[in-house]
TORMAR-69745 format. One record per residue: z, x, y of N, C-alpha, C in turn; residue in one letter. Coordinates in steps of 0.02 Angstrom, whole numbers, padded with zeros to 5 digits, always signed. Atoms other than C-alpha are relative to their C-alpha. Layout:
BEGIN
ZXYZXYZXYa ...
This chain:
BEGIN
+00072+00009+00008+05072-01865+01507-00016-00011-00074x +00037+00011+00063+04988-01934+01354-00060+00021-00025x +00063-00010+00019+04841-01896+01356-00022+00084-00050x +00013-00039+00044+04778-01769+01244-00076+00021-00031x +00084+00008-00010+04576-01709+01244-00028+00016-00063x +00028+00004+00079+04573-01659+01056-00039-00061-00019x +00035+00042+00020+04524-01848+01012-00073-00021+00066x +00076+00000-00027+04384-01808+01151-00052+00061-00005x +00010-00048-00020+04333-01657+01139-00076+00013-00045x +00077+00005+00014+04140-01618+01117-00046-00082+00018x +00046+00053-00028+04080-01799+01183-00050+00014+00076x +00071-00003-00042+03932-01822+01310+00044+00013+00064x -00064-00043-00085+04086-01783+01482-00005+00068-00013x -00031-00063-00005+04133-01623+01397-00095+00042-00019x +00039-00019-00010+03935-01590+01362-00023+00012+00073x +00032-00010-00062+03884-01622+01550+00052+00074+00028x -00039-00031-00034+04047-01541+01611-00008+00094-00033x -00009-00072+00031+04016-01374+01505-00060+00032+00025x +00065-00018-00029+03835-01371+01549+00026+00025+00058x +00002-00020-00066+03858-01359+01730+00042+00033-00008x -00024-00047-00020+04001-01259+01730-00012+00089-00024x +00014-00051+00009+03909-01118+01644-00065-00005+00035x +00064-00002-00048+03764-01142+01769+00044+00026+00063x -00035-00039-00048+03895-01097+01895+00006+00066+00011x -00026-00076+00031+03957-00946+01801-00051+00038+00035x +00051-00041-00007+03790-00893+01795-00015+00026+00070x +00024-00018-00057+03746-00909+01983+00045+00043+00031x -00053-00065-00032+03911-00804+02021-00013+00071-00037x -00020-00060+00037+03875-00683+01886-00107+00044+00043x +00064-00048-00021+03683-00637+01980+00040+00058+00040x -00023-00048-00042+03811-00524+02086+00039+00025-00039x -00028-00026+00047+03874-00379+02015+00078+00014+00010x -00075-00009+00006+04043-00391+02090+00050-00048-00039x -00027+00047+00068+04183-00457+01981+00021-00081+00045x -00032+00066-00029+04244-00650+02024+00062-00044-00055x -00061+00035+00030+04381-00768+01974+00003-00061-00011x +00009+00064+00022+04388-00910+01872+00054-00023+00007x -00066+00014-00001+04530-01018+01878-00013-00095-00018x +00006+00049+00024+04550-01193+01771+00073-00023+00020x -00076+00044-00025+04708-01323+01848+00009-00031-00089x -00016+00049+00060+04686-01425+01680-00023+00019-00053x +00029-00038+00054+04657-01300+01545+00013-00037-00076x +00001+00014+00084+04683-01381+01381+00029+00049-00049x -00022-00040+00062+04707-01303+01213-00043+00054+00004x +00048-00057-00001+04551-01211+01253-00043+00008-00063x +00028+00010+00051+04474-01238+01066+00039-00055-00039x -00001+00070+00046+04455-01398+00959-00027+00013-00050x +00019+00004+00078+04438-01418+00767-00022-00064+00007x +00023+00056+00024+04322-01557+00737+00010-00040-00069x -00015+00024+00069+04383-01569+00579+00067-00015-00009x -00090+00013-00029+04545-01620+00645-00004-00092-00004x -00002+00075+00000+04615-01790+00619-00023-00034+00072x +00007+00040-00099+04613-01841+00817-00071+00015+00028x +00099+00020-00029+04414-01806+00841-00016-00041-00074x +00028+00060+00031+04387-01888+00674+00013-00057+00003x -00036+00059-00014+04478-02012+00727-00049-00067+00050x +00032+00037-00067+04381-02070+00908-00080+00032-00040x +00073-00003+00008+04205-01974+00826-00033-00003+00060x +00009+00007-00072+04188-01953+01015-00062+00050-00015x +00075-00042-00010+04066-01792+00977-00053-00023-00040x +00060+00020+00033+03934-01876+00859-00054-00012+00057x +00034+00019-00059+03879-01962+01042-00025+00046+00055x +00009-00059-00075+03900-01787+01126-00022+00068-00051x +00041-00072+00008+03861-01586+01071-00029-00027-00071x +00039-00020+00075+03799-01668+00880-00064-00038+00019x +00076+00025-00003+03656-01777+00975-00051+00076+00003x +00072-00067-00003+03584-01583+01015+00008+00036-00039x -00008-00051+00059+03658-01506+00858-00071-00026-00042x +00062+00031+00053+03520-01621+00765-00063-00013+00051x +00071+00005-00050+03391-01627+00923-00039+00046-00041x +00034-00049+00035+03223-01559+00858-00015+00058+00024x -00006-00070-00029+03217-01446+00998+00033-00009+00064x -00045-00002-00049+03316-01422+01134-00006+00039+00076x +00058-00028-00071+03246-01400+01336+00053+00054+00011x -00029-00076-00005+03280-01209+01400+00066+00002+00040x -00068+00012-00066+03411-01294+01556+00060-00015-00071x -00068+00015+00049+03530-01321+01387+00002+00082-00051x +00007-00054+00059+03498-01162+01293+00044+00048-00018x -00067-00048+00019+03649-01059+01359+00040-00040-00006x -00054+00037+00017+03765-01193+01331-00006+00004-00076x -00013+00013+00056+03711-01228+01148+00000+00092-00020x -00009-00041+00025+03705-01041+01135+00077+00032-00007x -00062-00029+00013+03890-00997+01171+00047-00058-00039x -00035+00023+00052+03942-01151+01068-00020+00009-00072x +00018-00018+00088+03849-01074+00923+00063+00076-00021x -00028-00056+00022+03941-00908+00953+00081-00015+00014x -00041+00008+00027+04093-01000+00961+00067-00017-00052x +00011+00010+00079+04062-01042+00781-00041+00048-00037x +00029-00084+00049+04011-00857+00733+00030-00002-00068x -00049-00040+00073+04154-00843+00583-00044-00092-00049x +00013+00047+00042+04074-01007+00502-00093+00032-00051x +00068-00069+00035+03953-00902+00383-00048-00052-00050x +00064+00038+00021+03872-01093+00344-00062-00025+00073x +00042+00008-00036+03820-01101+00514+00010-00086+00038x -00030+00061-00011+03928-01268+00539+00020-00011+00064x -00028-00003-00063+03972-01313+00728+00066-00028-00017x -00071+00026+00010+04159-01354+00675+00042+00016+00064x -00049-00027-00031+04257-01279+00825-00054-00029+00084x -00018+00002-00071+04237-01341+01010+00015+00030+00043x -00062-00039-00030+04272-01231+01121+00021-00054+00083x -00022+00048-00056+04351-01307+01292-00019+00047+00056x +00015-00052-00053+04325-01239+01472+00013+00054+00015x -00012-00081-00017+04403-01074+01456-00015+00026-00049x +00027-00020+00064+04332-01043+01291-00076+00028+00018x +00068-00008-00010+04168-01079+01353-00017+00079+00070x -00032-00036-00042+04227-00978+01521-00001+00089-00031x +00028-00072+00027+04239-00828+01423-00026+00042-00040x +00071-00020+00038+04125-00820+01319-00072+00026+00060x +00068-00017-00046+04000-00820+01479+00047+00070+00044x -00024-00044-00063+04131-00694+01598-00039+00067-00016x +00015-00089+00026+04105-00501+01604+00072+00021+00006x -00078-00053+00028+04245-00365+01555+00016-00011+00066x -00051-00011-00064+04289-00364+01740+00006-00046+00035x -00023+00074-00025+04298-00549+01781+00066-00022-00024x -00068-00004+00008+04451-00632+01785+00016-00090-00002x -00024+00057+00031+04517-00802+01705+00078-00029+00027x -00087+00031+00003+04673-00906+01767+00011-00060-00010x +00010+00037+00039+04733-01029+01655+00045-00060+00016x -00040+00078+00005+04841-01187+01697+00034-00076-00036x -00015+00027+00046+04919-01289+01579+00070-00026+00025x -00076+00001+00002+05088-01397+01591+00027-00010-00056x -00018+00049+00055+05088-01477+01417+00001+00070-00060x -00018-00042+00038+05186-01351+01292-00043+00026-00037x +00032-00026+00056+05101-01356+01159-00090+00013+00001x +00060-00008+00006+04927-01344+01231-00008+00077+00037x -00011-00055-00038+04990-01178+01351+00009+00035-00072x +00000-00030+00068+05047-01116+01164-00054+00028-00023x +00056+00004+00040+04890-01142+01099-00053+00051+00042x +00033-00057-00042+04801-01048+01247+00004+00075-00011x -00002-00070+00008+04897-00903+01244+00004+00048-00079x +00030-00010+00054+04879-00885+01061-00068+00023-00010x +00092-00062+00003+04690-00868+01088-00012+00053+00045x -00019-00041-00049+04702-00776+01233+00029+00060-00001x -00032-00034-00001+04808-00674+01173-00033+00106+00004x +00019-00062+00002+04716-00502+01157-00058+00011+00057x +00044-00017-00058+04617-00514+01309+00017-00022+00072x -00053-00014-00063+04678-00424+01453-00042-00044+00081x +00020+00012-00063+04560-00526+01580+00028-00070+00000x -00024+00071-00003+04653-00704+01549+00081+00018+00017x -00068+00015-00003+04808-00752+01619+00022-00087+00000x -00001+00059+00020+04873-00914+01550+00089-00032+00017x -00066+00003-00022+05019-01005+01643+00029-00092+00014x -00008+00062+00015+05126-01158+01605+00010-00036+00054x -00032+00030-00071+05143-01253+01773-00074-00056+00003x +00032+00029-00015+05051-01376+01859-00044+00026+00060x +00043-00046-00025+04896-01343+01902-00022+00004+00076x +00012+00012-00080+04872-01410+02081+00048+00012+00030x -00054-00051-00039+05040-01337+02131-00001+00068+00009x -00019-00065+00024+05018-01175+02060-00054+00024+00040x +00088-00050-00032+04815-01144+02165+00040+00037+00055x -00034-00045-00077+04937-01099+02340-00001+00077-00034x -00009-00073+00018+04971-00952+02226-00055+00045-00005x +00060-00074+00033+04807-00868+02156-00046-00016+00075x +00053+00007-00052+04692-00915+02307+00031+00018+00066x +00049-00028+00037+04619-00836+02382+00023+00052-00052x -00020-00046+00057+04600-00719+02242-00006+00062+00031x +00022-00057-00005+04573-00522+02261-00068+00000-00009x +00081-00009+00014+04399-00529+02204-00028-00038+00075x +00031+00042-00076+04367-00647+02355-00053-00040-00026x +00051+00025+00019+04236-00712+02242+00018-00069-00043x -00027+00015+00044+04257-00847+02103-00011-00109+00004x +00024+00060+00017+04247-01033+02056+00087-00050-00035x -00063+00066+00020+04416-01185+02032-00045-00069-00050x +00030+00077+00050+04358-01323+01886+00087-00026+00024x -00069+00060-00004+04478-01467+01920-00032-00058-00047x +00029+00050+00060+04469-01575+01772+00048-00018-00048x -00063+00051+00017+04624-01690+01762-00017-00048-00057x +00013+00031+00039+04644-01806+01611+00007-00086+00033x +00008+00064-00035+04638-01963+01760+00018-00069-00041x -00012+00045+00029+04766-02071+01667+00015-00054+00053x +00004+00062-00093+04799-02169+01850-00059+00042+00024x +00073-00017-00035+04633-02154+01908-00014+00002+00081x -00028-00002-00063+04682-02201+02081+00034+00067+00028x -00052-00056-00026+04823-02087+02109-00009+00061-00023x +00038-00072+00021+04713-01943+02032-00024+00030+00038x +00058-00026-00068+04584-01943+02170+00048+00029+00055x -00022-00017-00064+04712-01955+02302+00041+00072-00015x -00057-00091+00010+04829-01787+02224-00070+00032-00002x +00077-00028+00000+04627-01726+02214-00003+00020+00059x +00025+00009-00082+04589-01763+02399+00042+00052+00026x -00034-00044-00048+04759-01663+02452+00019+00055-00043x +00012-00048+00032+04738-01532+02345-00076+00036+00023x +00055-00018-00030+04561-01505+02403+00021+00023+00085x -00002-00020-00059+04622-01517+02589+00031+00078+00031x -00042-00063-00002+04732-01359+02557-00056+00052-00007x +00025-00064+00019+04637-01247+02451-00065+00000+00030x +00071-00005-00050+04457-01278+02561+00028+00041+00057x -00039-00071-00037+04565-01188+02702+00019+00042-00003x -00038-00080+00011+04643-01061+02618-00035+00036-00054x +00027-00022+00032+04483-01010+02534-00052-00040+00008x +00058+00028-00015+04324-01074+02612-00071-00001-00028x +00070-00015+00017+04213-00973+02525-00020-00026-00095x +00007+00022+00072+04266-01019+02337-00029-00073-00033x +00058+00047+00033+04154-01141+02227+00069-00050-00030x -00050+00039+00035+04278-01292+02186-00046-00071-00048x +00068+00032+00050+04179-01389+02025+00071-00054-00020x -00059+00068+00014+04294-01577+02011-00045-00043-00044x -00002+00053+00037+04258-01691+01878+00015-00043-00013x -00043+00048-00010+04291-01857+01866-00041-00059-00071x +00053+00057+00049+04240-02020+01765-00014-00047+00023x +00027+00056-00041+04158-02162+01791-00011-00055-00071x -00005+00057+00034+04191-02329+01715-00040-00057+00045x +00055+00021-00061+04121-02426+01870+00000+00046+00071x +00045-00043-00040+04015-02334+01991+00049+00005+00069x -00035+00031-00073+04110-02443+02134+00073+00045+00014x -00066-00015-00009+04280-02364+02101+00013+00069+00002x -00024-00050-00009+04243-02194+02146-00027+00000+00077x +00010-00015-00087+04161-02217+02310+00031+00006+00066x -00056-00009-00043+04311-02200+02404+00007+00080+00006x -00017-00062+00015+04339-02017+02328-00076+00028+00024x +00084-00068-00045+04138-01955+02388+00005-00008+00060x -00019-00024-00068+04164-01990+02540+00044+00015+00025x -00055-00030-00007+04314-01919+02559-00039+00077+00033x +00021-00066-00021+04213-01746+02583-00028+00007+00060x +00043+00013-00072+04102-01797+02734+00058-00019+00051x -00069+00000-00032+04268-01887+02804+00026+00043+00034x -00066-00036-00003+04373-01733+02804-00037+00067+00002x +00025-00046+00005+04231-01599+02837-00052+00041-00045x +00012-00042+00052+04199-01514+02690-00070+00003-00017x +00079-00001+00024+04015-01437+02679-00019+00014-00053x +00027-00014+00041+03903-01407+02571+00021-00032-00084x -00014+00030+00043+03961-01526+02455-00058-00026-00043x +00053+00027+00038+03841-01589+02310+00034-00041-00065x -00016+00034+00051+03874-01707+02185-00050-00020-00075x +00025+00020+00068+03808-01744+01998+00035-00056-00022x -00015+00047+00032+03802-01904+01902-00032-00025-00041x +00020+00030+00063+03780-01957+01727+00007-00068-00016x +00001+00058+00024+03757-02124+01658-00018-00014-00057x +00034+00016+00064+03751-02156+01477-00033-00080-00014x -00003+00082+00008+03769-02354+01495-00022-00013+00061x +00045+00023-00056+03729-02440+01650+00106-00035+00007x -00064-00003-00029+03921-02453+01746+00022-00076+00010x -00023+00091-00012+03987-02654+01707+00041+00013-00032x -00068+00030+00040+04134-02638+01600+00063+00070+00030x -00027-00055-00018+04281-02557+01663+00061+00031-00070x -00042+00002+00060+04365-02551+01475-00029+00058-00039x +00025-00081+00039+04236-02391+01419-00012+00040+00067x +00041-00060-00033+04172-02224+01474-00048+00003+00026x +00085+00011+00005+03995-02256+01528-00016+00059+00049x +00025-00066+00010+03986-02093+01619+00057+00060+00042x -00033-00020-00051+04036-01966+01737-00045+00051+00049x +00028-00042-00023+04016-01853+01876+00042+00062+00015x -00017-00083-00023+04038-01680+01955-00007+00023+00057x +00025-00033-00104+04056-01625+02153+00019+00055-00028x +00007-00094-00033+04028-01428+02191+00002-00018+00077x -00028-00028-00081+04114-01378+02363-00059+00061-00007x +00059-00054+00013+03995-01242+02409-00041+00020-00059x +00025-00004+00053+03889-01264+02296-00080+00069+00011x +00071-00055-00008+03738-01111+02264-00054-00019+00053x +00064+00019-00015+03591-01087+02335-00055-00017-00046x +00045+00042+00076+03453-01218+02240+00041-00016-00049x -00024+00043+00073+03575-01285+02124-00003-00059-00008x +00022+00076+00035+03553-01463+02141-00066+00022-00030x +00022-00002+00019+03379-01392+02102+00008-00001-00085x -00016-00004+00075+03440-01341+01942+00035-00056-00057x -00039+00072+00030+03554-01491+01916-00047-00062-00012x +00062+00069-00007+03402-01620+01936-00028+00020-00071x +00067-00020+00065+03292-01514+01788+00071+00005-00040x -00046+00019+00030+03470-01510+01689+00029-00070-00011x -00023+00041-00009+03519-01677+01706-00078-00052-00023x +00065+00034+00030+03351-01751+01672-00051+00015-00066x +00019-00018+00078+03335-01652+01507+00040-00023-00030x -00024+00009+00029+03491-01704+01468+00030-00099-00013x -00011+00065-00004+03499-01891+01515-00033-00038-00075x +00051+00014+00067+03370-01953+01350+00029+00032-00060x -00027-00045+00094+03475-01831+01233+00068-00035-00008x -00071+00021+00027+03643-01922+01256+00009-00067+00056x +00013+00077-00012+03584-02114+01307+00036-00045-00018x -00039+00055+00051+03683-02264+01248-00034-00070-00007x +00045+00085+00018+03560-02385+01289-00066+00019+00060x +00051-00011-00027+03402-02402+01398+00025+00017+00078x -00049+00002-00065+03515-02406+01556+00011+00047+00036x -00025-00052-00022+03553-02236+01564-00030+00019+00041x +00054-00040-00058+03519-02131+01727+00045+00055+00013x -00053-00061-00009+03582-01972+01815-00019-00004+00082x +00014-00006-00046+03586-01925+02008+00011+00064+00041x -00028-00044-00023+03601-01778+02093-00006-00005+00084x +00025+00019-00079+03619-01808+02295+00052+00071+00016x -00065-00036-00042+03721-01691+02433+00038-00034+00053x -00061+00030-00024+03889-01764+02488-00005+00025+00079x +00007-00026-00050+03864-01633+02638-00031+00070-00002x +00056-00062-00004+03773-01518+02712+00043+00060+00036x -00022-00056-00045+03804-01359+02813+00020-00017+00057x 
């Protein structure tokens, strides 16, 4: 695998994708029993922006620095930009230099008795995990692949808890489909857990195979999110992405519509841009 999310890390994907997945958090954390996070494609888990490979692409100027310099910023973004401020506490100018990635962000929102499992195959980014990780007994951070390794933790003990799947889709094709039968497993052997998939979108056309895949093959309560910075004609950039929730909350597309429509105008690329929130399936 090549790919490597340092020269992305903080652009307008890893804004939507951080948003919602601490809107998740949240709706698991209204209950006071503990639940279980668990990331297939964990990363390094924190990015230096001041690193050659984001100065390189300048991928975040387009993403978390359009709301670092917003004049104010709507309340559906407020815990996001708040735990990427406190994951730039030791910067005593008040500089957003550090990134954090989905298990950064992950536990910064958990509580002491929630529980983190970390997925990584690529050495030196499992390194880099358990390095931060290292003094906190609610993460477990493990080098394997991550859609082999779910048979194991799921269900969890908590019975509660939430799967981000959020592959670096270098065959975009043959992503969805290890997606699709990876989904067909762990939806059976854990019906009740929140599975949050991410994907991208270069043209609109070339994922519609993978949404209906859920209606296809059962799977309720499916809801989907979609960003659009550009307007979906070239298949050579990013122009946006989206996000299905398997059981997704109760009212959260609500929440995703007033999120997604604060945040569509803050990280635009042209007049084009739109967002959508529909449900894939119902009950």
């Amino acid at each position: 695998m090549n790919y490597h999310h340092a020269f992305h890390a903080g652009n307008f994907a890893d804004v939507f994708k951080h948003a919602i997945l601490l809107g998740l958090i949240d709706t698991l954390k209204a209950k006071p029993t503990p639940f279980c996070y668990i990331d297939t494609h964990a990363g390094a888990g924190r990015y230096d922006l001041r690193h050659e490979e984001a100065r390189k692409t300048g991928e975040f100027i387009d993403g978390m620095q359009r709301l670092h310099i917003a004049t104010s910023l709507p309340e559906s973004l407020r815990r996001y930009f708040d735990l990427l401020r406190a994951a730039n506490a030791g910067d005593e100018n008040g500089h957003l230099h550090i990134y954090p990635g989905s298990p950064l962000f992950a536990s910064l929102a958990l509580r002491a008795d929630d529980r983190l499992v970390l997925c990584e195959t690529q050495l030196a980014e499992a390194t880099a995990l358990k390095r931060l990780f290292a003094g906190d007994p609610r993460v477990g951070v493990h080098q394997r692949d991550g859609y082999t390794a779910l048979s194991g933790f799921i269900p969890p003990h908590e019975r509660r808890g939430l799967i981000l799947i959020d592959p670096p889709f270098e065959a975009q094709e043959a992503e969805f489909r290890t997606i699709e039968s990876t989904l067909a497993k762990t939806c059976a052997r854990w019906s009740t857990g929140i599975h949050a998939i991410w994907y991208p979108i270069k043209l609109r056309r070339q994922t519609l195979p993978f949404l209906r895949w859920f209606a296809a093959h059962g799977v309720k309560k499916t809801l989907v999110a979609e960003l659009m910075i550009d307007a979906d004609d070239s298949p050579l950039r990013l122009n946006g992405c989206g996000m299905v929730v398997v059981n997704a909350p109760w009212q959260f597309d609500r929440w995703l519509e007033r999120l997604l429509a604060d945040l569509t105008p803050l990280l635009a690329r042209s007049p084009r841009a739109s967002h959508r929130v529909e449900w894939l399936t119902h009950e």
